[in-house]
C-alpha positions in Angstrom: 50.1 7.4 -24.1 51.6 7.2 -27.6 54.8 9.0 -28.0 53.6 10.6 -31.3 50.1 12.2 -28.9 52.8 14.3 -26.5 54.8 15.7 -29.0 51.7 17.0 -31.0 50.0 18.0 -28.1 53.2 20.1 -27.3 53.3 21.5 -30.9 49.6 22.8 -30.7 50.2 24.3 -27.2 53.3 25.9 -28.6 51.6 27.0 -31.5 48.1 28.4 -29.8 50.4 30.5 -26.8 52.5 31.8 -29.9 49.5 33.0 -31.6 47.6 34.4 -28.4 50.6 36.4 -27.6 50.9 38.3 -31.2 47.3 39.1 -30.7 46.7 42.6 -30.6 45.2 43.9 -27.3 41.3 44.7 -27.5 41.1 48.6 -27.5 39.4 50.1 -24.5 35.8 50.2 -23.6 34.5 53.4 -25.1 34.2 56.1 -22.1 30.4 57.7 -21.3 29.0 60.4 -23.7 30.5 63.7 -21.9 29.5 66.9 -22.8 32.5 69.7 -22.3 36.0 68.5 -21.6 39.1 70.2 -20.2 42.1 69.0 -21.9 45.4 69.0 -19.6 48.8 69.7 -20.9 50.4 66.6 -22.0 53.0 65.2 -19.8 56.2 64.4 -21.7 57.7 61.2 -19.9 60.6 60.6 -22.7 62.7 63.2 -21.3 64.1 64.9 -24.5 62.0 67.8 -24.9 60.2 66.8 -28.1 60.9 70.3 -29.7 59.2 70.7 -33.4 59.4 74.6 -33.3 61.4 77.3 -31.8 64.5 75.6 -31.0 66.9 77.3 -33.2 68.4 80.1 -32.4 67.5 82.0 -35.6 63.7 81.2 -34.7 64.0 82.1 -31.4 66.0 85.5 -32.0 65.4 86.6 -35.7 62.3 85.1 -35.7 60.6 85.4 -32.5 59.1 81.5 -33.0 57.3 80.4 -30.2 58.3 77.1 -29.0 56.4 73.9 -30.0 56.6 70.8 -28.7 55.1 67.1 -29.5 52.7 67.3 -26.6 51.2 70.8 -27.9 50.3 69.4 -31.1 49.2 66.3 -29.5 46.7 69.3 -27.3 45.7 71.0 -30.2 45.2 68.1 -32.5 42.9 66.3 -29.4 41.5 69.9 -29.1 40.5 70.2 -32.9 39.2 66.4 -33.0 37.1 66.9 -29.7 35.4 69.4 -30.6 34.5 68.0 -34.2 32.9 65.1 -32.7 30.3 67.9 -30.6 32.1 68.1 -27.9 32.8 71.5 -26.1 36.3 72.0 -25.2 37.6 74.0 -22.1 40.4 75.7 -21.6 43.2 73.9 -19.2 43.9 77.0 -17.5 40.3 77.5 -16.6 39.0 75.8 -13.9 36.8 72.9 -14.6 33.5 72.7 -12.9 32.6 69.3 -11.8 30.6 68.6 -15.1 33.4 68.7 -16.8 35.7 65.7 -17.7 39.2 66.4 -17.6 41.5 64.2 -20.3 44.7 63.7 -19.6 47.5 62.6 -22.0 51.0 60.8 -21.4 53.8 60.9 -24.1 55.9 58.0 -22.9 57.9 57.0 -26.2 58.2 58.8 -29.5 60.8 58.2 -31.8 61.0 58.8 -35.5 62.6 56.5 -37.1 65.2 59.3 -39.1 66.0 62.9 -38.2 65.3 63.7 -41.5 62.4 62.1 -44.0 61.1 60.1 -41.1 58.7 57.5 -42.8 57.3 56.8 -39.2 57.3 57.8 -35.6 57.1 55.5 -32.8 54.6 56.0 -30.4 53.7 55.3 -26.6 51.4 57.6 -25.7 48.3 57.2 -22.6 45.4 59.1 -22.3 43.0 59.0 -19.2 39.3 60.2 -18.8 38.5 61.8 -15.2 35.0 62.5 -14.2 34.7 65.9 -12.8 31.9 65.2 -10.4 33.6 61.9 -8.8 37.3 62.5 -9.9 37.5 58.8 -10.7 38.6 57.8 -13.8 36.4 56.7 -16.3 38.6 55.4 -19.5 42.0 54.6 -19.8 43.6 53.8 -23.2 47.4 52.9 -23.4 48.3 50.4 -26.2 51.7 49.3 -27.0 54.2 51.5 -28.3 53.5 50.9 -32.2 55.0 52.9 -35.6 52.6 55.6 -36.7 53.3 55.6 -40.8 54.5 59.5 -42.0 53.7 59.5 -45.4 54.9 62.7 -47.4 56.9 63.9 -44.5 59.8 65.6 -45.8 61.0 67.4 -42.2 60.8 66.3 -38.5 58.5 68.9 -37.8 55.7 67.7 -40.7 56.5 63.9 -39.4 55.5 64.8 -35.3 51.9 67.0 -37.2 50.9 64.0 -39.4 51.7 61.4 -35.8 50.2 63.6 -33.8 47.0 64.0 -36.0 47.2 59.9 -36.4 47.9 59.5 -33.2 44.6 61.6 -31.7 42.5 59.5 -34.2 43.9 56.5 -33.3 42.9 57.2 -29.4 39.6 58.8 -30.2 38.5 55.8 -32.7 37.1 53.5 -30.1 35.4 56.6 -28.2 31.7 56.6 -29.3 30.7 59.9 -29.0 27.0 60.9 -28.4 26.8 63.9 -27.3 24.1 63.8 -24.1 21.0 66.6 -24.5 
């Protein structure tokens, strides 16, 4: 073999396994249509409390805030989004019947990238689709932990909303929804 035919066979193999592994990872396989879904509270894996509201002592004692964390908004913005797309939303605290799907969601990293003006948060998060009748799990999305741009944030508080809303779209765009009659 020529000298010259190794080296650029090494350079292309080098190059092709350099480019495969900047590929971004295909998005998950759309779950089935479901019809009502009961929405867990998120479980906050970062272990710092994620606090956006009702920290402080003047909003917890002059103000009477209640408190807010990132995995409420996360809930109320997958809440909101759900039910937009058709979809009836049930309560966490009620039961679900086993026509229900239950969707869970997993904060594992967010991170702004400044306590104050963040321009982006970075996000881990994982959300799961559970079939009520079966209990199996029927989707799974967890991509990489990625930046989520917060443009116009001027507090931490407006940064988490607008990465929470992007966040919920981002999770919801490859989920096709057609609501079944």
């Amino acid at each position: 073999m020529k000298p010259w035919r190794s080296s650029t066979r090494a350079v292309v193999t080098v190059l092709v396994l350099t480019a495969a592994s900047g590929c971004p990872r295909p998005s998950a396989p759309p779950p089935p249509p479901v019809a009502r879904v009961a929405i867990l509270p998120p479980v906050d894996h970062t272990g710092s409390g994620l606090l956006v509201a009702g920290g402080s002592l003047l909003e917890r004692y002059a103000f009477h805030s209640p408190r807010v964390t990132v995995p409420d908004l996360l809930a109320a913005e997958a809440a909101a989004a759900l039910r937009e797309r058709g979809v009836a939303v049930v309560g966490a605290e009620a039961l679900p019947d086993e026509n229900d799907a239950t969707l869970r969601l997993e904060v594992w990293r967010w991170e702004p990238d400044s306590e104050t003006q963040p321009a982006s948060v970075l996000a881990g998060l994982e959300a799961t689709l559970v079939d009520g009748a079966s209990g199996r799990t029927v989707w799974r999305w967890r991509p990489p932990p990625h930046p989520i741009p917060t443009p116009g944030a001027v507090t931490l508080a407006v940064a988490h909303q607008i990465a929470a809303r992007a966040a919920i779209a981002e999770l919801l765009a490859s989920w096709e929804q057609r609501v079944p009659r």
